[in-house]
N, C-alpha and C positions, 0 to 999 in steps of 0.2 A: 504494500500500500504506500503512495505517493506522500509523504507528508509535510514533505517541505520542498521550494524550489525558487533556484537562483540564478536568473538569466543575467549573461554577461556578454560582449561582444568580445570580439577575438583581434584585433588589428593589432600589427606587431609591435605598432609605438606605444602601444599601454606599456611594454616593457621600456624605463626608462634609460638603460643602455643602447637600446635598439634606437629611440626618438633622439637621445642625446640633445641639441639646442633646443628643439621643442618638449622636450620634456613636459616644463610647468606648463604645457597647450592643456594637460592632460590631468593636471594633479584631481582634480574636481572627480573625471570618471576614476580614477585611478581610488580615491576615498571612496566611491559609492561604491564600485567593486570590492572593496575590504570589507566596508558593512553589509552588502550582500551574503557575501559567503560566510561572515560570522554571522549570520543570523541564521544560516544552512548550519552550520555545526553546533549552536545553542539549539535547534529544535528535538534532539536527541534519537536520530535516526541508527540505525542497528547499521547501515550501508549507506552510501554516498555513490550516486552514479552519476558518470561524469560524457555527457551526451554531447556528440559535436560532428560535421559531417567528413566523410572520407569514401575513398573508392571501395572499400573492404566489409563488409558488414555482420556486424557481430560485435564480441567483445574482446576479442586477440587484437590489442595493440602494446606495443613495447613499452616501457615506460620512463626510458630515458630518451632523450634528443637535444638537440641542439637548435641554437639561434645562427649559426655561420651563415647559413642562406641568406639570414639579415643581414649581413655582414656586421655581426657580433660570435665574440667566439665565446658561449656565453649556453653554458649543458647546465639541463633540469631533468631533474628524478621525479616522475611522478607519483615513487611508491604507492603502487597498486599490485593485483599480486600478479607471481609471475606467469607467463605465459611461452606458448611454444615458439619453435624456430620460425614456424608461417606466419607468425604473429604484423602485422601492418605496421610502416613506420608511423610515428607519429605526425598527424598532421598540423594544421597551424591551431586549429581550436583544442587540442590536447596539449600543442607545447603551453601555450599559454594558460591551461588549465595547467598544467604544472606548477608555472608560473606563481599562475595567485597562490597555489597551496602552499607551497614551500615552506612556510612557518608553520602551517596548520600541523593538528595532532594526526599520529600516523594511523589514531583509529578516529572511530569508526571506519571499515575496510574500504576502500576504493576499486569500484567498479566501472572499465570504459567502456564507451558504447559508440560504435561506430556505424552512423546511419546515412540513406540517404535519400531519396524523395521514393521511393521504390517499398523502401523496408520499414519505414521509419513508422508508422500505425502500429504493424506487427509486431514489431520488436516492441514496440513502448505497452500495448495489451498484454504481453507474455509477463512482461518485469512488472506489470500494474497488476498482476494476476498472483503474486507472491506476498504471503502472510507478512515476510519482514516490512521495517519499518524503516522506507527509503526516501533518503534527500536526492534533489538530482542539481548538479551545475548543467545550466544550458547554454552552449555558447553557440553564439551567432548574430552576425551582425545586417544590417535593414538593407535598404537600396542604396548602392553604391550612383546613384547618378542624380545628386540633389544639387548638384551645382557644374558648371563648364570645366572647373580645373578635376572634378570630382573622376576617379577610374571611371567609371562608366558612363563618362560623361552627362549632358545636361538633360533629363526625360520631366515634362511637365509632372509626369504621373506618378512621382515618386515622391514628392512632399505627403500625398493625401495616402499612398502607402504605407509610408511611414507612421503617420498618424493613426491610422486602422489599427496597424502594430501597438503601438504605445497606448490607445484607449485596452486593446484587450489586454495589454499587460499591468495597466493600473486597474484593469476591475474584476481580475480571474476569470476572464471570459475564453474560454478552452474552445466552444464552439466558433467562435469569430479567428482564432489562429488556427484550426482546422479547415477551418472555409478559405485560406489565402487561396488566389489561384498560383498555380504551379506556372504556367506558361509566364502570364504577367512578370510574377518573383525573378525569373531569368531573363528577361528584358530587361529588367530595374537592378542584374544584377546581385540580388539580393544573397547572401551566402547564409541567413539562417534559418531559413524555411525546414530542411530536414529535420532540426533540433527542433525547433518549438512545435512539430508535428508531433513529436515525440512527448514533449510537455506536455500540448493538450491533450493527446489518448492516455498517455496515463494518468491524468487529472482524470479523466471522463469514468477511466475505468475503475477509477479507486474510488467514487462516490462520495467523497466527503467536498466540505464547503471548506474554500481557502480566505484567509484575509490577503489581498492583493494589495504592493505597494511599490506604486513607480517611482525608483531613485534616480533616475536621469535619461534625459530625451536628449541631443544633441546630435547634430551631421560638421563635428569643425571640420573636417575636413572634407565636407559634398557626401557623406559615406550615414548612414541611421546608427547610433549608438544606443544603444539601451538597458536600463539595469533597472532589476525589479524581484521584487521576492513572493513568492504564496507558502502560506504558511497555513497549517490547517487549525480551522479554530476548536 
């Protein structure tokens, strides 16, 4: 049963070795992301699953990796447990999920979840369909095309996207982030559709009421950031 859950975005300048001069663009999500995830580990979850998209699907991902590809030389452990040699590298919403954990306690156990618009219902009914008592970190970030300097450049329809996103994630509305359209989300760009599909079927299937609370809405850089936590009352 779903009992807590803390969505984050994943961009690589949250880590401030990686943004370096920009850094302080960031300190603001960088704070909501800390109290997001302590608010994931005060709800006293038995397991922590740690949701983000990848080519791989399942829960075989490695749990160490690196930022080099940023061009930072800069390895995070995600202690979680181990896994076989086929196991998936890490992608960018897991390194960063590393990331934020780093200080966190090494229990409750950590569990990855690697989904993608394909799997991501099923997977998240199966784990919503388990007695324990599960937090989940969801990362994934909005429309990448809020502005002309923004990756996916300038798309009128990605401000009101956005916005959909953000109302459902301030009011526990599971049903409104299961209705995103899939086609749309890849036009705008979007990289966290997978994830938060996964959030609302296991909200939906775990039948309880969450208190919803959006800690930051923000595109500095044209891109949707978001953080927000459900907590079960």
């Amino acid at each position: 049963m779903l009992i807590a859950a803390a969505v984050v975005p994943h961009p690589p300048v949250l880590v401030p070795e990686v943004a370096q001069g920009f850094s302080p663009d960031l300190d603001s999500l960088r704070a909501a992301c800390g109290t997001a995830v302590g608010r994931l580990y005060a709800a006293g979850a038995e397991e922590v699953l740690i949701v983000g998209a990848g080519p791989q699907q399942g829960t075989e991902v490695v749990s160490r990796g690196s930022f080099r590809a940023y061009g930072v030389d800069l390895e995070v452990d995600g202690r979680w447990d181990p896994v076989t040699r086929s196991a998936a590298p890490m992608t960018l919403p897991f390194l960063i999920a590393a990331w934020l954990l780093r200080d966190r306690p090494a229990e409750p156990v950590r569990r990855p979840v690697m989904v993608d618009e394909r799997s991501g219902t099923v997977t998240a009914t199966a784990l919503a369909n388990s007695a324990t008592r599960q937090a989940m970190l969801v990362l994934g970030d909005g429309s990448a095309s809020r502005t002309l300097q923004a990756p996916g450049h300038f798309d009128e329809r990605a401000e009101s996207y956005d916005a959909a996103v953000a109302r459902a994630l301030a009011t526990g509305d599971a049903a409104a982030l299961a209705g995103l359209e899939p086609g749309l989300s890849r036009e705008l760009h979007v990289a966290g559709l997978p994830a938060w599909w996964v959030l609302a079927a296991a909200a939906t299937a775990s039948g309880v009421e969450y208190d919803a609370d959006l800690l930051y809405d923000q595109a500095p850089y044209g891109v949707g950031y978001f953080v927000a936590t459900w907590l079960a009352r």
